[in-house]
KOLKOL-530105 format. One line per 4 residues: for each residue z, x, y of N, C-alpha, C, O. Coordinates in pm, whole numbers, plus 32768, in hexadecimal, padded with zeros to 4 digits. Example, Ala and Ser with C-alpha at 12.3 -4.5 7.8 and 13.67 -1.06 7.14 Angstrom:
2
830C 8527 7DC7 830C 84CE 7E3E 830C 8528 7EB6 834E 8590 7EB4 ~ 82C4 8505 7F1F 82CA 8557 7F96 8313 850A 8003 8324 853D 8072
//
This chain:
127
AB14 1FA3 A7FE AB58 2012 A840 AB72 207D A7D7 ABC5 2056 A785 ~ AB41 2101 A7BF AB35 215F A784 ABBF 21B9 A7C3 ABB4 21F3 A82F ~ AC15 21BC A78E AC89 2216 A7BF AC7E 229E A778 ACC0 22F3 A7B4 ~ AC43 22C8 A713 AC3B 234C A6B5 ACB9 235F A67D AD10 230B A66B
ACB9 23DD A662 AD28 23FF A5F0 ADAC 23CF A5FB ADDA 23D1 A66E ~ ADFA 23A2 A59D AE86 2379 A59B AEF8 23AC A574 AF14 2380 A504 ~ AF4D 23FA A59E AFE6 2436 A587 B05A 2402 A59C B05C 2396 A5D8 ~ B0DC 2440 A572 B138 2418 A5A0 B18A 2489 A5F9 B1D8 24BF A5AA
B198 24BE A672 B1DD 250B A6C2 B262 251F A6A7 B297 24B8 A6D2 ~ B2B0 2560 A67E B331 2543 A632 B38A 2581 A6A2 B34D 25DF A6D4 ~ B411 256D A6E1 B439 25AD A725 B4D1 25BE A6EF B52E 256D A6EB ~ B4C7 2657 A6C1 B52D 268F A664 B575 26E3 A692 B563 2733 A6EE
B5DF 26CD A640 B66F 2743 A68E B659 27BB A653 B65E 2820 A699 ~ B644 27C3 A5EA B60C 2876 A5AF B5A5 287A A59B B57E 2827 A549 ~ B546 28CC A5D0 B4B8 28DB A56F B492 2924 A4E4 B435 291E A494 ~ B519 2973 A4F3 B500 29BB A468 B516 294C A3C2 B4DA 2935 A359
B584 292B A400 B5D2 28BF A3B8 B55D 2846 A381 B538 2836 A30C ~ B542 2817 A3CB B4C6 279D A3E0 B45E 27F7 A3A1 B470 27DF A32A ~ B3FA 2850 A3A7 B3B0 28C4 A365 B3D2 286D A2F9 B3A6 27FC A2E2 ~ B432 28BA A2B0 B470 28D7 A22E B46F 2843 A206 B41A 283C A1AE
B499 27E0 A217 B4AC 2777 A1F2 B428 2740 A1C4 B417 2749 A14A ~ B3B6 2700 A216 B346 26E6 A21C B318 2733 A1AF B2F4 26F6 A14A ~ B312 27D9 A1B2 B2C6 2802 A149 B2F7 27E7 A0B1 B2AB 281A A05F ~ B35C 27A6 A07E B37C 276B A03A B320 26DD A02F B300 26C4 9FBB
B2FE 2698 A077 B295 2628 A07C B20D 2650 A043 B1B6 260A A010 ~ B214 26DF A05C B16F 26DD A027 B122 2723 A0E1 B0AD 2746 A0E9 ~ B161 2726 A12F B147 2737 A1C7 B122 27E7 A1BC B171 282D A17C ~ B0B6 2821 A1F5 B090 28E0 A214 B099 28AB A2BB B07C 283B A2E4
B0B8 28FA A2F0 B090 2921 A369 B006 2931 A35C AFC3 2974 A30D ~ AFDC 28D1 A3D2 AF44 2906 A405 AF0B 293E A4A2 AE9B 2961 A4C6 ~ AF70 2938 A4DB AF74 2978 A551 AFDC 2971 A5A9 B033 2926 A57E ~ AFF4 29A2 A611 B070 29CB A666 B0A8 2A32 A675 B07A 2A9B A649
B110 2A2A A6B2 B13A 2AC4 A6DD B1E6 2AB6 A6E4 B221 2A86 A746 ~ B21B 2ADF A684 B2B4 2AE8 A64B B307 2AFD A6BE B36E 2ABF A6D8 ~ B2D2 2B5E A703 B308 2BC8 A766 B303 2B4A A803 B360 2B4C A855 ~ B2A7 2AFF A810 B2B6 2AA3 A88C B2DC 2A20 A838 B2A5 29B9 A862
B347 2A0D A7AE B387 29A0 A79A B315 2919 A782 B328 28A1 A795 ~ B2A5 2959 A755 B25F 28D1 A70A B1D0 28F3 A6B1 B171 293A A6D1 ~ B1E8 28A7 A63A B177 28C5 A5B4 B14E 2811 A5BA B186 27A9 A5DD ~ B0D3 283B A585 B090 27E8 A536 B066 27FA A4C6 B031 2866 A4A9
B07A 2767 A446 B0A5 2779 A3D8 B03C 2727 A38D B008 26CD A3CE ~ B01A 2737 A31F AFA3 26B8 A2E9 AFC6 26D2 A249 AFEC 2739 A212 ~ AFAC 2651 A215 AFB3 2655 A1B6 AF35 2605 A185 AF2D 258B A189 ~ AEDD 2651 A15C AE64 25CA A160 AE24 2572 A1AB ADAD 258E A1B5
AE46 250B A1E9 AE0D 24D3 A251 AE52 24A5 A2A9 AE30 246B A310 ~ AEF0 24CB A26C AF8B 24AD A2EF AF7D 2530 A331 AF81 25A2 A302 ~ AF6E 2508 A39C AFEC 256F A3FA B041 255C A435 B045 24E7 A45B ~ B0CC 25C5 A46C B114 259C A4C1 B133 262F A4F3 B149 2694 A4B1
B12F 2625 A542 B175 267A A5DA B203 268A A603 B23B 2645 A659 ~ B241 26F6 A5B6 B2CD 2724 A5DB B301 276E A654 B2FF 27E9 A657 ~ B334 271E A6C3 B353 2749 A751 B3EF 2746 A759 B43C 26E8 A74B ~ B407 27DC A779 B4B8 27FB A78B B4B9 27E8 A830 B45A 281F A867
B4FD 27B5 A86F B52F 27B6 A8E7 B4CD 2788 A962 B4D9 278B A9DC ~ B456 2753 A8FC B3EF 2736 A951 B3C3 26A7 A99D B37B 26AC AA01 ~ B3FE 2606 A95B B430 25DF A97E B4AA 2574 A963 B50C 25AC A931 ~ B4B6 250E A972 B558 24C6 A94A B530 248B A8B9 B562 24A9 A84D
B4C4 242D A8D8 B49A 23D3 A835 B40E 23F3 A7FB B3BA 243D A82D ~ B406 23B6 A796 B38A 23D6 A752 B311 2369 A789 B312 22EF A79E ~ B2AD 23D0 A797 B23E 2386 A7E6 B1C7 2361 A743 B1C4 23B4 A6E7 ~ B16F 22D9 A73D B0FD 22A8 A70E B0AA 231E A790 B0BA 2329 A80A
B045 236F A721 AFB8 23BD A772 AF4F 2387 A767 AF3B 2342 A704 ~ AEF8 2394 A7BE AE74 236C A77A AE12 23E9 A7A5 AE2D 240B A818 ~ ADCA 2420 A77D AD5C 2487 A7D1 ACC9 2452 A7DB AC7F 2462 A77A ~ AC9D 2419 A844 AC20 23DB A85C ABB1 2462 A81B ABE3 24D0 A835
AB52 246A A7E7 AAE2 24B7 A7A1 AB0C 2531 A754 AADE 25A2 A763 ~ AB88 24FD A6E4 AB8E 2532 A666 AB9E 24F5 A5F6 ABB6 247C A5F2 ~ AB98 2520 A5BB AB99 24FF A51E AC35 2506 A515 AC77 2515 A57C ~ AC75 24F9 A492 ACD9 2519 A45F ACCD 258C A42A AD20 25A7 A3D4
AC7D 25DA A445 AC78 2674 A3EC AC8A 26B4 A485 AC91 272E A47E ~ AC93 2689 A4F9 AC9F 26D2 A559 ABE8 2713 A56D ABCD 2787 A589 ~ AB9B 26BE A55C AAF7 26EF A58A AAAF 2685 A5D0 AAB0 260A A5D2 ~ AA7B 26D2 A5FF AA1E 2682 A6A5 A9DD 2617 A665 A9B1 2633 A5F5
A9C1 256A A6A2 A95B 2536 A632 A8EC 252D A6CF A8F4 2540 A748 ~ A8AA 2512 A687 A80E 2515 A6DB A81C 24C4 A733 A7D9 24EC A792 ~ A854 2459 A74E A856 2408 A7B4 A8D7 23A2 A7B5 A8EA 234D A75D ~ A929 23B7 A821 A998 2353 A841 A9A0 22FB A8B4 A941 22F3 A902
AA01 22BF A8C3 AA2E 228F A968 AA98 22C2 A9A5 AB0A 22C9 A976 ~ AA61 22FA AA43 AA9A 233B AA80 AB43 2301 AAB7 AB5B 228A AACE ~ AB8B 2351 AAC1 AC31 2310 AADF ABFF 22C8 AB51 ABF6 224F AB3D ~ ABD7 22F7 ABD3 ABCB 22A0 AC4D AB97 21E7 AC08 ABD3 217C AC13
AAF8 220F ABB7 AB02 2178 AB8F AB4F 213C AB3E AB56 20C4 AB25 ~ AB95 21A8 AB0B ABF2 2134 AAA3 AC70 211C AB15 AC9B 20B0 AAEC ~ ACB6 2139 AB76 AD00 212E ABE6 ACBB 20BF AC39 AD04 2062 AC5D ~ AC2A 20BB AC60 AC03 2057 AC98 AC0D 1FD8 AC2D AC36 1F69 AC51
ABF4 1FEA ABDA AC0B 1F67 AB51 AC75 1F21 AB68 AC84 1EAC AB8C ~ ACD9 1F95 AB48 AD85 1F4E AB46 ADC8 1F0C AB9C AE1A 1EB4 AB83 ~ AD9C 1F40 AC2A AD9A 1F1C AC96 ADA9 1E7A ACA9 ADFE 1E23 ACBE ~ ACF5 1E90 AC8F ACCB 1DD9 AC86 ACFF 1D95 AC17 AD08 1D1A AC13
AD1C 1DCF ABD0 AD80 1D62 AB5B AE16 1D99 ABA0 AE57 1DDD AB51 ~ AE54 1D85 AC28 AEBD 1D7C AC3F AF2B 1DDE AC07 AFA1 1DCD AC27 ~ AF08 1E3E ABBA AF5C 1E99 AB98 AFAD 1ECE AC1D AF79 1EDA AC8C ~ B02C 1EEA AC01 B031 1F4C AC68 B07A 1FD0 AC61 B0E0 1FEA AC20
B02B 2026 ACB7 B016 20DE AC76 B09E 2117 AC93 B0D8 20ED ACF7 ~ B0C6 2155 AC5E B149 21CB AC88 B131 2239 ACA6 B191 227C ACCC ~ B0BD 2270 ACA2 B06A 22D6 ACDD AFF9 22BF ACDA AFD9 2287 AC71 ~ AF7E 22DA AD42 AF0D 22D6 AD16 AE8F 234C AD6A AEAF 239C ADC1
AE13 233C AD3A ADAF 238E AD39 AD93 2388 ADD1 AD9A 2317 AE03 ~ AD7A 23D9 AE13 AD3E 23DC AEA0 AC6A 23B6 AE81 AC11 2409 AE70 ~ AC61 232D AE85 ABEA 231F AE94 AB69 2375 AEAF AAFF 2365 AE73 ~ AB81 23D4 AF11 AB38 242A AF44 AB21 248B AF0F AAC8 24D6 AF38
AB70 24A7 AE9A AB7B 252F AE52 AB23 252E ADE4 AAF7 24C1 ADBD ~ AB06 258C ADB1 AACD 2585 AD2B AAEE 260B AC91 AB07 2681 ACAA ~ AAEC 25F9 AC61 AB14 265C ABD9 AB79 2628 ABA7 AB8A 25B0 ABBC ~ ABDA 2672 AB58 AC63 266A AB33 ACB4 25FA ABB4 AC9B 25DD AC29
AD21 25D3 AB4C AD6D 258C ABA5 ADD7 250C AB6A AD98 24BB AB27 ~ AE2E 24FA AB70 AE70 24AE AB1F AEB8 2443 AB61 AEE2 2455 ABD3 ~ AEC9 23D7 AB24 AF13 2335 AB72 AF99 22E8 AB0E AFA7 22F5 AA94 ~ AFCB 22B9 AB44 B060 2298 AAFF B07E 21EE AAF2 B045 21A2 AB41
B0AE 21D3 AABD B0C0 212D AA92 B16B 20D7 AA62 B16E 20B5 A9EB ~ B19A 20CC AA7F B1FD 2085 AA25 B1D8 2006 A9DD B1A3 1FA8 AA17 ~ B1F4 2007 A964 B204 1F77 A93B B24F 1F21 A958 B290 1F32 A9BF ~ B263 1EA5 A90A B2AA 1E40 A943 B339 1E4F A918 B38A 1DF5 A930
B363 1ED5 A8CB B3EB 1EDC A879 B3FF 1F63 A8AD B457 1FA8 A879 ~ B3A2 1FA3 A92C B3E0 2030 A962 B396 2083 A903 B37F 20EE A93D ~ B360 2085 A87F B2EE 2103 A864 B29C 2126 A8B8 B24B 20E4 A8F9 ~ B2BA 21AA A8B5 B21C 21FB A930 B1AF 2209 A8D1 B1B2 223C A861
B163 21DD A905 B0B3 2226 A8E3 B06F 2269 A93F B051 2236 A9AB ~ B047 2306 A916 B00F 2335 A941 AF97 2363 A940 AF86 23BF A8EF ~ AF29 233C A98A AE9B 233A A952 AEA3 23F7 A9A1 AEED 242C A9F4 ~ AE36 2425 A954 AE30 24BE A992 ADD0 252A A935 ADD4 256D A8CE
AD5F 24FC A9C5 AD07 251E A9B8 ACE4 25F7 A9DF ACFD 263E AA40 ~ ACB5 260B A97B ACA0 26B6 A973 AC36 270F A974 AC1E 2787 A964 ~ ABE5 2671 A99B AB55 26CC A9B2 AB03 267A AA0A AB12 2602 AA1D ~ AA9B 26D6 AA49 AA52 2678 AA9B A9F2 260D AA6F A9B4 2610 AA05
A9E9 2580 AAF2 A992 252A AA95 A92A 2525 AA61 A8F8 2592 AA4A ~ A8F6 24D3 AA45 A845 24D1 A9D8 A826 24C3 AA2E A847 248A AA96 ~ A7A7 2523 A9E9 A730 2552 AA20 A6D0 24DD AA40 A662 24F2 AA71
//
């Protein structure tokens, strides 16, 4: 099961504050938008995702057909099959993919201790 890139979704009470902190780690902004309350941050091959008001706890990401540099790789597995996967290994979804759909699209998970995982997918599937 190919899940792609891995982050941590951070869900923070200041974003400026959090900014500032992180970039002390060694963390640049690599994308987001200040102004709608969320950046993404990398430091090498970490990232994490600073969200003000966006939601209660910090979510595990995964992005099905990227890299950790945030670039397309040539070939992944689509969320629906990785949703049909989990499925049959009894997982069970807290949100999930409308089968019928295709492109972008994202599915939700709790663990067994209440961590969310959110698989979330941003591009359409392979070709």
């Amino acid at each position: 099961m190919e899940l792609g890139a891995f982050s941590i979704s951070l869900a923070v009470k200041d974003l400026q504050v959090s900014k500032s902190f992180y970039e002390k780690f060694g963390f640049e902004v690599f994308c987001g938008e200040a102004g709608q309350n969320w950046l993404i941050m990398k430091n090498g091959a970490h990232t994490i995702g600073l969200f003000q008001d966006m939601f209660e706890k910090n979510i595990m990401t995964f992005n099905p057909g990227w890299t950790h540099e945030a670039k397309e790789t040539e070939s992944f597995t689509d969320i629906r099959d990785l949703q049909t996967e989990l499925q049959s290994k009894g997982v069970e979804l807290l949100s999930q993919v409308d089968p019928a759909t295709s492109g972008p699209a994202s599915l939700s998970v709790l663990d067994p201790d209440g961590n969310q995982i959110l698989i979330d997918q941003h591009r359409s599937g392979p070709n």
